[in-house]
C-alpha positions as CSV (number, residue, x, y, z in Angstrom):
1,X,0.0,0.0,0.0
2,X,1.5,3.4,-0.9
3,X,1.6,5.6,1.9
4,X,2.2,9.7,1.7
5,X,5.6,10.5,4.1
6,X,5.6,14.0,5.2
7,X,9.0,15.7,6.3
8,X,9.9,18.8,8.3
9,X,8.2,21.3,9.9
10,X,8.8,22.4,13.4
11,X,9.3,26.2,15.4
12,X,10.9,28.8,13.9
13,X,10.2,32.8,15.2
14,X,8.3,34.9,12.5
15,X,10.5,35.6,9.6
16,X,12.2,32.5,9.6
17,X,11.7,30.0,7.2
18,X,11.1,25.8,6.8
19,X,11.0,23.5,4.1
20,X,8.5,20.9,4.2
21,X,9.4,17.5,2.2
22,X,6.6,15.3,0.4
23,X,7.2,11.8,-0.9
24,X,5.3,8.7,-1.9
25,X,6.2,5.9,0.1
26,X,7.1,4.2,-3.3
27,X,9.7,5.0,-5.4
28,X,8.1,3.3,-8.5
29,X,4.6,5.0,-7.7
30,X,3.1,7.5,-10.4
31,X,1.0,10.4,-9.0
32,X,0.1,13.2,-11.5
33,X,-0.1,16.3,-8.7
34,X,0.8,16.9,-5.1
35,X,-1.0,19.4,-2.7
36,X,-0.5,20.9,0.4
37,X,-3.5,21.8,3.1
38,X,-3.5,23.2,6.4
39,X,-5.3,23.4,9.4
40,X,-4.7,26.2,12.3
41,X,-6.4,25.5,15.6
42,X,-9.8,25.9,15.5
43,X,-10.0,26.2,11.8
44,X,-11.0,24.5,8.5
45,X,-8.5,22.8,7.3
46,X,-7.4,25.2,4.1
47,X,-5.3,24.7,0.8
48,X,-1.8,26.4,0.7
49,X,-0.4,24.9,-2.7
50,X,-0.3,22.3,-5.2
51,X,1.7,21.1,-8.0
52,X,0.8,18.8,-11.4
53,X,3.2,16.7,-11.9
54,X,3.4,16.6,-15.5
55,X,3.9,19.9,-16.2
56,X,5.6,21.5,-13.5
57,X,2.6,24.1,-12.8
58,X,1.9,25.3,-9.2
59,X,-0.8,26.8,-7.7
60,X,-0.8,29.0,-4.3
61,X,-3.3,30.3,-2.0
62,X,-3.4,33.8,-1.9
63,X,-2.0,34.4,1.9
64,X,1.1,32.0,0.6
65,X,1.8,33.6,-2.6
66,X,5.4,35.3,-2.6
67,X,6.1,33.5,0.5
68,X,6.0,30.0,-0.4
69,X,7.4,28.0,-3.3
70,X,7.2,24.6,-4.3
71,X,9.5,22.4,-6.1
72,X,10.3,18.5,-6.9
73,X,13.0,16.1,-7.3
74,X,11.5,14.0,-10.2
75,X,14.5,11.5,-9.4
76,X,13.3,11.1,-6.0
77,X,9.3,11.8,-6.5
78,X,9.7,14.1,-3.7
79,X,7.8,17.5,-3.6
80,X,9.3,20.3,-1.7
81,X,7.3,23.4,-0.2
82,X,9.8,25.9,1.2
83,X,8.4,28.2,3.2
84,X,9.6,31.7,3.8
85,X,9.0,35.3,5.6
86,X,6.7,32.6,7.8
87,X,4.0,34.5,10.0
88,X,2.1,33.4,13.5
89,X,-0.7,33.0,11.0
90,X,0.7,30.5,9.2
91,X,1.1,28.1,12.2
92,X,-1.2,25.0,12.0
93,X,-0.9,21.2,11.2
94,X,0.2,20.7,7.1
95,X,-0.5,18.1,5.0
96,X,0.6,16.6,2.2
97,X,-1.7,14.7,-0.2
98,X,-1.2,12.7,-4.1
99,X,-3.7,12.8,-7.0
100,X,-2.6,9.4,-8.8
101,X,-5.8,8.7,-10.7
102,X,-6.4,11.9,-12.8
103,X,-3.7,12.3,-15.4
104,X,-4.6,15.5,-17.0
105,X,-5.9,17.5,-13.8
106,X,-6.4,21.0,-14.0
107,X,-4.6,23.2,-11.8
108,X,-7.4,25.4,-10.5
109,X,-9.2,22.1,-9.3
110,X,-6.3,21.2,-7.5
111,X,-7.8,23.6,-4.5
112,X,-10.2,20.6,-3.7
113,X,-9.8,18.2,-1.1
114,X,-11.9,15.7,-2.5
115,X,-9.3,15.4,-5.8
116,X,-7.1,13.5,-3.8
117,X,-6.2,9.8,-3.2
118,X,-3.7,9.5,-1.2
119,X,-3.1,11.7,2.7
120,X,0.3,12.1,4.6
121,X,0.4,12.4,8.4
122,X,0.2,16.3,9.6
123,X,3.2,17.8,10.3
124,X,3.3,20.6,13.2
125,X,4.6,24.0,11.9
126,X,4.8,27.0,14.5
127,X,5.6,30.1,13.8
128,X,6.2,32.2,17.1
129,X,6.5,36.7,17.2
């Protein structure tokens, strides 16, 4: 069974930055995009960012954009989501999740929980002023 392994996180004061690390448990596995969701305490869990696969494209959620950037290591089918100028506001549980069964997803749908197959654990990020 493939499994979603999610990497990194932690505390880091306001301004600091992370990098987050997403993988499929499977070297050999195919997945067509990768997203990243949140959830602050007390909150909906929210998108932050995805990527398609094929193509390269990201997508960010408007408090994200200019702060965070994703990236992948096609060699290692890992997807990276560096996170930059962080803010208390962006403190909350991440998570990482794999599209594997829609090959020509569009970006914009990528927002969507429901798209997804596959869930990592949550990984704590803190971000203290």
């Amino acid at each position: 069974q493939v499994h979603v392994v999610v990497s990194g996180g932690g505390l880091v004061q306001a301004g600091g930055s992370l990098r987050l690390s997403c993988a499929a448990s499977e070297r050999t596995f195919s997945f067509y995009a990768m997203g990243w969701f949140r959830q602050a305490p007390g909150k909906e869990r929210e998108f932050v960012a995805a990527m398609t696969w094929r193509t390269g494209s990201a997508n960010y959620a408007d408090p994200v954009k200019g702060r965070f950037t994703l990236s992948r290591d096609v060699a290692k089918n890992t997807v990276y989501l560096q996170m930059n100028s962080l803010k208390p506001e962006d403190t909350a549980i991440y998570y990482c999740a794999a599209d594997s069964s829609k090959w020509n997803i569009p970006l914009a749908a990528l927002v969507r929980e429901n798209e997804y197959d596959y869930w990592g654990q949550g990984t704590q990020v803190s971000v203290s002023s």
